[in-house]
Backbone as numpy.savetxt, mean C-alpha at the origin, in Angstrom:
# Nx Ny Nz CAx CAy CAz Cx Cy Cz
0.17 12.01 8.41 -1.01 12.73 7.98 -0.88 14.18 8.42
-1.13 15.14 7.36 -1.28 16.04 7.58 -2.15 17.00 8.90
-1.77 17.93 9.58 -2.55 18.21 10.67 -3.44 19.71 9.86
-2.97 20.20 9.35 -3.57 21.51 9.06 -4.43 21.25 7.76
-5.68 21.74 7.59 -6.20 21.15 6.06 -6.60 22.46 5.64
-5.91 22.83 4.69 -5.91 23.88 3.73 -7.84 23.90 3.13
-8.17 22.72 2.74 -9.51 22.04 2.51 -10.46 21.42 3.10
-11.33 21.84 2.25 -12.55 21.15 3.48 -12.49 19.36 3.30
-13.31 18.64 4.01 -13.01 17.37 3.91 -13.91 16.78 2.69
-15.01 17.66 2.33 -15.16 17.28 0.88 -14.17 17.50 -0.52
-13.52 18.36 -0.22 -12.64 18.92 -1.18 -11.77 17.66 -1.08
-10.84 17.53 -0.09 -9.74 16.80 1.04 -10.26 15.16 -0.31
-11.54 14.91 -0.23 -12.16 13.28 -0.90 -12.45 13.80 -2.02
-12.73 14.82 -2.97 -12.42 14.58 -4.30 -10.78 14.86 -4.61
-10.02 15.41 -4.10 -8.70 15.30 -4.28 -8.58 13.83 -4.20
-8.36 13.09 -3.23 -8.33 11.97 -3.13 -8.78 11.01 -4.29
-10.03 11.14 -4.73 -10.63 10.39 -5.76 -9.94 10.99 -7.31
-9.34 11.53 -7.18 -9.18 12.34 -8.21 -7.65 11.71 -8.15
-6.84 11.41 -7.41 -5.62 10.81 -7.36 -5.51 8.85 -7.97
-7.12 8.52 -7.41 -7.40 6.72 -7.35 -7.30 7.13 -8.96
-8.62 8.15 -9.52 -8.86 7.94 -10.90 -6.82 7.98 -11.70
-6.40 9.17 -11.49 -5.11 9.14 -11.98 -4.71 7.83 -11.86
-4.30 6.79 -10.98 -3.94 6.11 -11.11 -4.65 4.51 -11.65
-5.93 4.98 -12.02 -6.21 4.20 -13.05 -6.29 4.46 -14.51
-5.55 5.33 -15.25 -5.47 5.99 -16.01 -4.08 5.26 -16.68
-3.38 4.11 -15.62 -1.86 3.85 -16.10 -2.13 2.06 -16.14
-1.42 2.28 -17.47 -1.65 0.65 -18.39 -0.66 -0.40 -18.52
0.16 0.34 -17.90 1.44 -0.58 -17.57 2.50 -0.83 -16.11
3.13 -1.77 -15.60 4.21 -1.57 -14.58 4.77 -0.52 -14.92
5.36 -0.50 -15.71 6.58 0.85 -16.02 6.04 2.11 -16.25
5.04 2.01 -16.42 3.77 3.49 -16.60 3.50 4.06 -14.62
3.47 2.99 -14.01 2.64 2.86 -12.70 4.07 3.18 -11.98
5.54 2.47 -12.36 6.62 3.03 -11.51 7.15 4.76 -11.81
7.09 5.19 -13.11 7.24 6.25 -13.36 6.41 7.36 -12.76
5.25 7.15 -12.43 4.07 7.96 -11.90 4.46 7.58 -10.40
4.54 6.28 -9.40 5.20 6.53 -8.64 6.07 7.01 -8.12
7.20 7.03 -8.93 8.60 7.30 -8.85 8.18 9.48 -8.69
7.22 9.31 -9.72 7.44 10.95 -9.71 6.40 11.64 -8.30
5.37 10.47 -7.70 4.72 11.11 -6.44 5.12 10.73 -5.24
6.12 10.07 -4.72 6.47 9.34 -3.84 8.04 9.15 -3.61
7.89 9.69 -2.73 9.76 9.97 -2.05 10.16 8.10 -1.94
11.71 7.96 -2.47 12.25 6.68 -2.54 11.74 5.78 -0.97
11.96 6.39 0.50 10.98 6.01 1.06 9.64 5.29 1.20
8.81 6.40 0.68 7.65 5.82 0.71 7.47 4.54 -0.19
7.92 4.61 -1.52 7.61 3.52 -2.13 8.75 2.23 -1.53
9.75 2.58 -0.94 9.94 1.46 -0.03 8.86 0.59 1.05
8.41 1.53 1.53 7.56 1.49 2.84 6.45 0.20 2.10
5.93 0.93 0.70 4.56 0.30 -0.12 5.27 -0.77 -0.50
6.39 -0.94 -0.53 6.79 -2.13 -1.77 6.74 -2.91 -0.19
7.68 -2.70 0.56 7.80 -3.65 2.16 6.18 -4.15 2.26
5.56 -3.28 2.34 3.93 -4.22 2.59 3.47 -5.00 2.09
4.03 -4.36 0.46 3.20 -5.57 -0.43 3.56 -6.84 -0.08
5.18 -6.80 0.18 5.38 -8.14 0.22 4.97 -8.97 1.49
5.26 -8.21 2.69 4.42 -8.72 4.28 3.11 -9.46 3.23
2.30 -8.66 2.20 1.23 -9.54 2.04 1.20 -10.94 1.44
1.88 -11.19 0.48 2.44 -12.42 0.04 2.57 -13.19 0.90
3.70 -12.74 1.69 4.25 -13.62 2.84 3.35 -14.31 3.93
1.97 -12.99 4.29 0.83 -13.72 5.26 0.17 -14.73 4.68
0.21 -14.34 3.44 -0.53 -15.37 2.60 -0.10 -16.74 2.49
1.03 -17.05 2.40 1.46 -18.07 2.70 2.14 -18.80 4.33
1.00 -17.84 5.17 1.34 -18.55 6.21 1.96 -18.17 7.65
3.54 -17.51 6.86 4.17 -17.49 7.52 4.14 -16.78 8.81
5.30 -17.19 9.76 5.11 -16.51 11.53 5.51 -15.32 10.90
5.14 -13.81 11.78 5.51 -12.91 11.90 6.68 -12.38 11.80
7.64 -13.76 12.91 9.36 -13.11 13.06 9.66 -14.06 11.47
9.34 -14.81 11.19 9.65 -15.05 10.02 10.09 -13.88 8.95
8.56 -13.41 8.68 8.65 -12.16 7.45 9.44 -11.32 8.15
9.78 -11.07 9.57 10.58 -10.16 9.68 11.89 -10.33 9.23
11.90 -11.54 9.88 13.71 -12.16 9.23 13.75 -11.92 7.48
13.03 -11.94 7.00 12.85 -12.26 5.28 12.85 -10.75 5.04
12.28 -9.97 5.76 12.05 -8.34 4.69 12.60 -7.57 5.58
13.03 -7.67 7.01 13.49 -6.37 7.77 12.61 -5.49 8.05
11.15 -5.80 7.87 9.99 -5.01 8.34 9.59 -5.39 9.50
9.24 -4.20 10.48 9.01 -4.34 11.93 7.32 -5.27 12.05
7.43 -5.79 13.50 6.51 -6.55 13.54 5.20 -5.87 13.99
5.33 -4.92 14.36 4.42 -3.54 14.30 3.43 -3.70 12.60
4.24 -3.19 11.79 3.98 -3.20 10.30 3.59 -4.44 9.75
3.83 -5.62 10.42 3.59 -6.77 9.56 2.31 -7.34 10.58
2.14 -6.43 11.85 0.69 -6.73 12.60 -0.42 -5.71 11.80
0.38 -4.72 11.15 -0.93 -3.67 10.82 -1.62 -4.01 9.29
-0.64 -5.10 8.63 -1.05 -5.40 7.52 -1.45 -6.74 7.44
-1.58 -7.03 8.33 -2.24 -8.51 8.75 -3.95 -8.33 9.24
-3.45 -7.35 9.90 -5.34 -6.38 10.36 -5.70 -6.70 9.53
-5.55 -5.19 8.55 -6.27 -4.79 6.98 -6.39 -6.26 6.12
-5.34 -7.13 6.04 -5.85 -8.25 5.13 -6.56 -8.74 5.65
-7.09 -9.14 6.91 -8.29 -9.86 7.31 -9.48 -9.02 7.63
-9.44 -7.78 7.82 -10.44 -6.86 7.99 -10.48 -5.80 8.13
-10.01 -4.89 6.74 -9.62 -3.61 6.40 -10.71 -3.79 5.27
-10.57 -3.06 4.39 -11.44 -2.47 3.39 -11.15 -3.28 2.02
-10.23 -4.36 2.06 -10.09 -5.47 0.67 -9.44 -5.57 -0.11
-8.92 -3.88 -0.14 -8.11 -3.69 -0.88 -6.83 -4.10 -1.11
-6.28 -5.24 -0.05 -5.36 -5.76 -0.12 -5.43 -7.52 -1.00
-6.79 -7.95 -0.11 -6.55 -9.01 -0.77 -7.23 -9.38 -2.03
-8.37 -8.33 -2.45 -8.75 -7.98 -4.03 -7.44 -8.45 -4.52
-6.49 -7.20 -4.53 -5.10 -6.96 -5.42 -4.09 -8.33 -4.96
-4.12 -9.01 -4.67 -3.29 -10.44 -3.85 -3.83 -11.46 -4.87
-5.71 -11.84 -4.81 -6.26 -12.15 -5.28 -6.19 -12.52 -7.21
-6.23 -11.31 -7.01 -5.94 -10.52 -8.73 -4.33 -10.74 -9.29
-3.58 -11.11 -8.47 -2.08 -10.95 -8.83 -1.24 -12.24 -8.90
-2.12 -12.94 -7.87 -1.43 -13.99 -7.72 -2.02 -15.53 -7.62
């Protein structure tokens, strides 16, 4: 996260909202990887794709060192997305929900 804000923090949340809307604006996987692909360093969408799957994986259960053994994601990362699926803001298991 950025330390210096060019913007105020209202500005800072319609930027933000203004990024969710963009990305509901895309009607396909291959619409949604291209728009990724073009905002998000190969990294990051590693990082997003590694979570998604930690979420699958909680979902069915599994121990921690498990998904670690399975994705190579630290157990740090597969504790912080275990939080949010049980009591973060939903947005994980809405989209889990919805997908699977």
């Amino acid at each position: 996260m950025k330390l210096h804000r060019p913007l105020s923090r209202r500005k800072e949340a319609l930027t933000e909202r203004a990024l969710y809307q963009a990305i509901l604006t895309l009607k396909t996987a291959d619409e949604c990887k291209a728009f990724f692909h073009d905002l998000c360093t190969p990294a990051e969408i590693q990082a997003l794709a590694d979570r998604w799957a930690v979420v699958a994986l909680l979902r069915h259960e599994l121990s921690y060192r498990e998904i670690q053994r399975l994705t190579g994601v630290s157990l740090t990362t597969i504790g912080r997305v275990a939080r949010f699926l049980t009591a973060g803001h939903g947005g994980y298991a809405l989209a889990a929900m919805r997908t699977h």
